[in-house]
C-alpha positions as a Markdown table, in Angstrom:
| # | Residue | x | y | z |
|---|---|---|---|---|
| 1 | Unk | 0.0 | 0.0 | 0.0 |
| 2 | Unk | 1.0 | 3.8 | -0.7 |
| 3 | Unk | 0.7 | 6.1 | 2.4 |
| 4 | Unk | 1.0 | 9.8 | 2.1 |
| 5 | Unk | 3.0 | 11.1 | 5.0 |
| 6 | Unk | 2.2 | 15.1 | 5.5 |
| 7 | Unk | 5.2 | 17.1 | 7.2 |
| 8 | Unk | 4.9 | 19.6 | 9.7 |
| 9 | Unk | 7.2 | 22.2 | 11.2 |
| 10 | Unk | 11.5 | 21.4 | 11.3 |
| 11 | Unk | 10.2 | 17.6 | 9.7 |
| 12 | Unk | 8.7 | 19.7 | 6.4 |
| 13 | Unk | 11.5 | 22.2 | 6.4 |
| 14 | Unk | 14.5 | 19.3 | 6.3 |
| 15 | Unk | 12.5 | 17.1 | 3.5 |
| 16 | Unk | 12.0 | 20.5 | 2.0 |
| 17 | Unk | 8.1 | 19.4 | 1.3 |
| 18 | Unk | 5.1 | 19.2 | 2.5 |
| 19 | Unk | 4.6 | 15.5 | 2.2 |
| 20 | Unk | 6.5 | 12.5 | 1.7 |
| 21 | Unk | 4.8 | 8.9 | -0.2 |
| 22 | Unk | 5.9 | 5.8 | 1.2 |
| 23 | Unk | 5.0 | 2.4 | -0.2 |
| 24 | Unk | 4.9 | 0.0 | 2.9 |
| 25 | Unk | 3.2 | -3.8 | 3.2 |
| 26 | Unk | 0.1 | -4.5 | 4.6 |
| 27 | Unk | -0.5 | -4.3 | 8.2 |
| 28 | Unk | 2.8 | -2.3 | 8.0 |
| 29 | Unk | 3.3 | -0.2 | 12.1 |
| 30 | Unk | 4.0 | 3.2 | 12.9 |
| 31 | Unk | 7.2 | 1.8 | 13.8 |
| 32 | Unk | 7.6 | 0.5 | 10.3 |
| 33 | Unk | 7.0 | 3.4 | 8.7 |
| 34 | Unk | 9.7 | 5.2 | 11.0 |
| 35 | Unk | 12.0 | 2.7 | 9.2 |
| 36 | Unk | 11.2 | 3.4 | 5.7 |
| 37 | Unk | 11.3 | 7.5 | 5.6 |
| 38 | Unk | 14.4 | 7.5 | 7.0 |
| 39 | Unk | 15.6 | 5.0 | 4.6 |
| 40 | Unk | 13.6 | 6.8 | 1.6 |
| 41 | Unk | 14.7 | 10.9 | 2.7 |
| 42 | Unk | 17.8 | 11.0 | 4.8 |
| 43 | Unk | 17.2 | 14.5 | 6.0 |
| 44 | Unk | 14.2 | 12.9 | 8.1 |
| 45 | Unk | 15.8 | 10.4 | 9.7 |
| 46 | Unk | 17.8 | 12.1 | 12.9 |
| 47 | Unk | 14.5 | 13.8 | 13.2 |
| 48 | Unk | 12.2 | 10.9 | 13.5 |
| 49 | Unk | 13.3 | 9.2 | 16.8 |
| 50 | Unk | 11.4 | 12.2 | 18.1 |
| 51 | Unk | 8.3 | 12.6 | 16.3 |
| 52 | Unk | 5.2 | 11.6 | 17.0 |
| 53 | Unk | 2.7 | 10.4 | 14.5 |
| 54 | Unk | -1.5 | 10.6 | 13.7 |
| 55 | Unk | -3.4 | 8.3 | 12.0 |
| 56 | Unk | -6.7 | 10.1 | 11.1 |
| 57 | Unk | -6.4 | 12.2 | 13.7 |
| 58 | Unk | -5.1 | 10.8 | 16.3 |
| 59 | Unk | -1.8 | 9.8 | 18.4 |
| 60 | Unk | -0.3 | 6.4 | 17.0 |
| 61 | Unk | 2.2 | 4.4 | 19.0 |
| 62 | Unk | 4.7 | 2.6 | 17.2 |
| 63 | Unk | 2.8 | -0.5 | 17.4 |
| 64 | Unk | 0.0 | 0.8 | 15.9 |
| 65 | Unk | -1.0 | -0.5 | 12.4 |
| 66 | Unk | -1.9 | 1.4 | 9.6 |
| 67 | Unk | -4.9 | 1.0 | 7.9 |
| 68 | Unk | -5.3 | 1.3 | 3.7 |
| 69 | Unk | -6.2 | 4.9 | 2.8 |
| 70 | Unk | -5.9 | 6.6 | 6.5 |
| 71 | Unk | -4.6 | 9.9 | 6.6 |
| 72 | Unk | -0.8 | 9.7 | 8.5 |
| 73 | Unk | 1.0 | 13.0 | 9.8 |
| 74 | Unk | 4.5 | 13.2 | 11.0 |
| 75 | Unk | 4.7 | 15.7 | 13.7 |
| 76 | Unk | 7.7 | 17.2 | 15.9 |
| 77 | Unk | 7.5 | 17.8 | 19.5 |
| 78 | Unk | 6.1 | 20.8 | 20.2 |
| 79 | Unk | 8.0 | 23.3 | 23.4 |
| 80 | Unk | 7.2 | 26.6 | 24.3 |
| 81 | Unk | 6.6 | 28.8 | 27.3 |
């Protein structure tokens, strides 16, 4: 299956887009998919030990899996004051 990956914040600026497609196998994981954009766009890939990611809205853990045609975002951790 294809998943389309949208980028927010430092994550969009250092893959220099706003999305990133991944092909991945059925029943692939959050964790998975960790896997395969750092292997796909290096520039991700210090960055994605922290990230956090949504499927459809929502917090995923790494264990997560991801169903056909859900909507996945990629987001840094947020700080402020």
């Amino acid at each position: 299956m294809k998943a389309t990956v949208r980028l927010f914040a430092m994550a969009r600026q250092a893959a220099a887009r706003d999305c990133v497609e991944v092909d991945l196998p059925e029943g692939a994981t959050i964790a998975e998919l960790r896997r395969r954009l750092a292997g796909q766009c290096e520039a991700l890939a210090p960055l994605l030990p922290a990230m956090w990611f949504a499927i459809d809205a929502q917090y995923a853990a790494d264990t997560q899996t991801i169903p056909a045609g859900a909507s996945v975002a990629c987001i840094p951790p947020v700080s402020g004051g």
